[in-house]
Every structure is written in C-alpha cells, then in structure tokens.
N, C-alpha and C positions, 0 to 999 in steps of 0.2 A: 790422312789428309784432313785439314778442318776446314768444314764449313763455312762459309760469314753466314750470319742471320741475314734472311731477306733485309731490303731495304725500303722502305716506307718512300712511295712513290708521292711527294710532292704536287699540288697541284700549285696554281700559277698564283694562287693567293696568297700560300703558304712564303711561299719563298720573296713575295716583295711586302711583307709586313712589316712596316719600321719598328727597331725595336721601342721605339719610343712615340708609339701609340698604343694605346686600347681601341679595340674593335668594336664600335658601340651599336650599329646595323649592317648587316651581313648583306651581299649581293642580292640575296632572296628578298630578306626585308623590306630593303629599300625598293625590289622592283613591285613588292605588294603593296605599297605605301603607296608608290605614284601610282598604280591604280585605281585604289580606292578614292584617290583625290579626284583625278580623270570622273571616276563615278560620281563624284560631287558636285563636279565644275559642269558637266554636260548639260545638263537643265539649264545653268543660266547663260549657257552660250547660244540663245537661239533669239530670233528677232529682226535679226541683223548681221549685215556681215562683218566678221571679227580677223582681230588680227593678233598675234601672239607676241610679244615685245618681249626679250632675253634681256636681263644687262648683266654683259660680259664682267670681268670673265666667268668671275666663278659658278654661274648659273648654267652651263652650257649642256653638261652632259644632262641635268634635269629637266631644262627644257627640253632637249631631242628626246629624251624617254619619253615626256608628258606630253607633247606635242604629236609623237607615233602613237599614246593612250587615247588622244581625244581624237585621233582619225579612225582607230579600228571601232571609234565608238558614233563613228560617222559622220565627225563632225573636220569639216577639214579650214584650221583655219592659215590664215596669209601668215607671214613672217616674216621678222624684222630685229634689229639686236640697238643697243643702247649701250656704249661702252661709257660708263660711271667706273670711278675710282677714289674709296678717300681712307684706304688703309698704308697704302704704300708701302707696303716689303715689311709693315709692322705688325703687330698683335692686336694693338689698338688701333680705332680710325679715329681719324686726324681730326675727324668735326666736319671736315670741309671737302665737300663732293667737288670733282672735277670732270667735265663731259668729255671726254677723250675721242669718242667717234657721236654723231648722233645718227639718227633713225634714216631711211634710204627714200620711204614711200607715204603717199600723203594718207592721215587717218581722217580728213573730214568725214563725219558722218557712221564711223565705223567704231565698234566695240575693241577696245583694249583689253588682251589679260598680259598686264605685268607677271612677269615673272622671274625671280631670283632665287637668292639662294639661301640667306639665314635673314631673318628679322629679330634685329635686338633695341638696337636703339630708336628704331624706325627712319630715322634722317632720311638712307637711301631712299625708300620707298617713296615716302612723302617729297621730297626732288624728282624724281621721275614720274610723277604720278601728275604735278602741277606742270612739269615741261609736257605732260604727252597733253594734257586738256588744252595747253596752251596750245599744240597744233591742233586742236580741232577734232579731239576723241569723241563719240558721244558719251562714251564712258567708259570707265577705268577700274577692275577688276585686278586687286592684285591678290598672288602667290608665291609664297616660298615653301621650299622643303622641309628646313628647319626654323619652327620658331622658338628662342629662348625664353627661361623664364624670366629676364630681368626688361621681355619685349614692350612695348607703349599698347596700352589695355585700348588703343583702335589704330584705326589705319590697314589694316589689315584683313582683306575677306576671305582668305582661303590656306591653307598648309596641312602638308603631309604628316609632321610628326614636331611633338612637344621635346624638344633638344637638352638636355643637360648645359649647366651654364658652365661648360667648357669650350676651350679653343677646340672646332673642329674642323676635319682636313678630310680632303680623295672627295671622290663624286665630286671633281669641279674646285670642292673650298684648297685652300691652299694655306702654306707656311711660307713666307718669303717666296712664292714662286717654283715651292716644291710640293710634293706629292697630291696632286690636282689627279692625278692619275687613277689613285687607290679605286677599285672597283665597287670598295665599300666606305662604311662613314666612320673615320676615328677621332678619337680625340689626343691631343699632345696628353702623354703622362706629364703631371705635374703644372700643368698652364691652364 
C-alpha cells in the first residue's frame, strides 16, 4: 500500500495570500513597528488630556493596535474616528477629500493624535488636521503607519515604517474595497 507524503499544515496566512501581492511586513513586523512608535509617541502625550482621532477607513486596525500600545504604556487616551474619503474605489486619489462621518465629541482644550494609515501626498492629513484645530484641538499630533517616499518633507510628526512607493493593501489599506483584512502589509505585484 503507498503512502501520501505528510501534508504541510497550512496556517491562516498561508492560505489567504492573494496571489497577486508581495508580502512586504509580516504580522510580527508590523506588531513591532507599532510598538516602537507607541515608545515614541508616549513622551509627547502628557500635559493634558488627549484624544485619539482614526480616519476611517483604512486606518482602523492601526489605530486599535496603537491605541492598546499607548494604554499598556499607561497612557489611556479618549477616542473618536473621522471618516475622510478621496480615493474612491480607485488607485489614485482624486485630489479632493470628502468628510463622510465627522467627529462625535468636543476637543476644546484637548491634545489630538491623528491617526491614519499611509502618508504620500499629505492632502488627507493636512484637511483633518485644519478641521480638528478648527474645533478647538489644543494641538494636533499626527501618525501614520506607512510613509512613502514621494510623501511632502512636513506635516507629518510621527510613523512606523518608511513604505516602498507601491500600492499597498491588508492591515486596514485596501484595493477597491478588498483585502483590508490581510493580517499583514503587501503590496499589489505590478502597481
């Protein structure tokens, strides 16, 4: 009677890897990256009381990981999300931000850390950043996970990791509305 060869047990990674990405940071990666950030951001979140501002979508699962990094680091701030939008289902954005949800709670007097997900062109940042002072931030601290290289040399106080200038997706970024899921960060082969 023959044999089969064992069969190579599959983890949950393995098996939902599109074949049409590259794997550019690994779950591990990425969860030492928002640490190390967390390690950076804690010093300047003290003074005052702060509040944590997402803008959806694709920022979601980086904030929740980085928002649980600055609690185990004792610092526990308010939260709140900012649905901005100016890619629409496409590769490129459009130029032109649209506020789809705004903020819930009032920031008089309180510390903002923005928080998203890649900085390239800066647009987003810079529009959420003048809407949150306009309600009354006393200041505005932003971070993304990924910044490009082709990103604006300011606007920008804090990020996990210097991005290849590829389209990248999972941890939150998305293709059209797909793989937002991916546990890890890849980028589209070819785009």
């Amino acid at each position: 009677m023959r044999r089969r060869p064992p069969r190579r047990r599959l983890t949950i990674t393995d098996r939902f890897i599109p074949p049409n990405v590259d794997i550019l940071l690994t779950v591990a990666e990425v969860d030492a990256r928002v640490g190390a950030l967390a390690d950076r951001l804690a010093p300047r979140l003290t003074g005052r009381p702060w509040t944590g501002i997402v803008t959806l979508l694709g920022a979601t699962p980086f904030a929740a990981d980085l928002m649980r990094a600055l609690m185990a680091r004792g610092l526990d701030l308010g939260f709140d999300a900012l649905w901005l939008e100016s890619y629409h289902d496409e590769r490129v954005s459009s130029g032109r931000i649209v506020v789809r949800a705004d903020i819930s709670r009032p920031l008089e007097g309180r510390g903002v850390l923005l928080i998203d997900d890649v900085f390239d062109s800066g647009r987003t940042i810079a529009f959420a950043r003048h809407r949150l002072e306009a309600k009354g931030a006393a200041e505005v601290l932003t971070c993304v996970f990924a910044r490009k290289p082709e990103a604006a040399a300011d606007g920008l106080d804090a990020w996990a990791w210097d991005a290849p200038s590829r389209y990248l997706v999972g941890y939150g970024m998305d293709d059209a509305g797909k793989m937002r899921g991916l546990p890890f960060i890849g980028a589209i082969k070819g785009a």
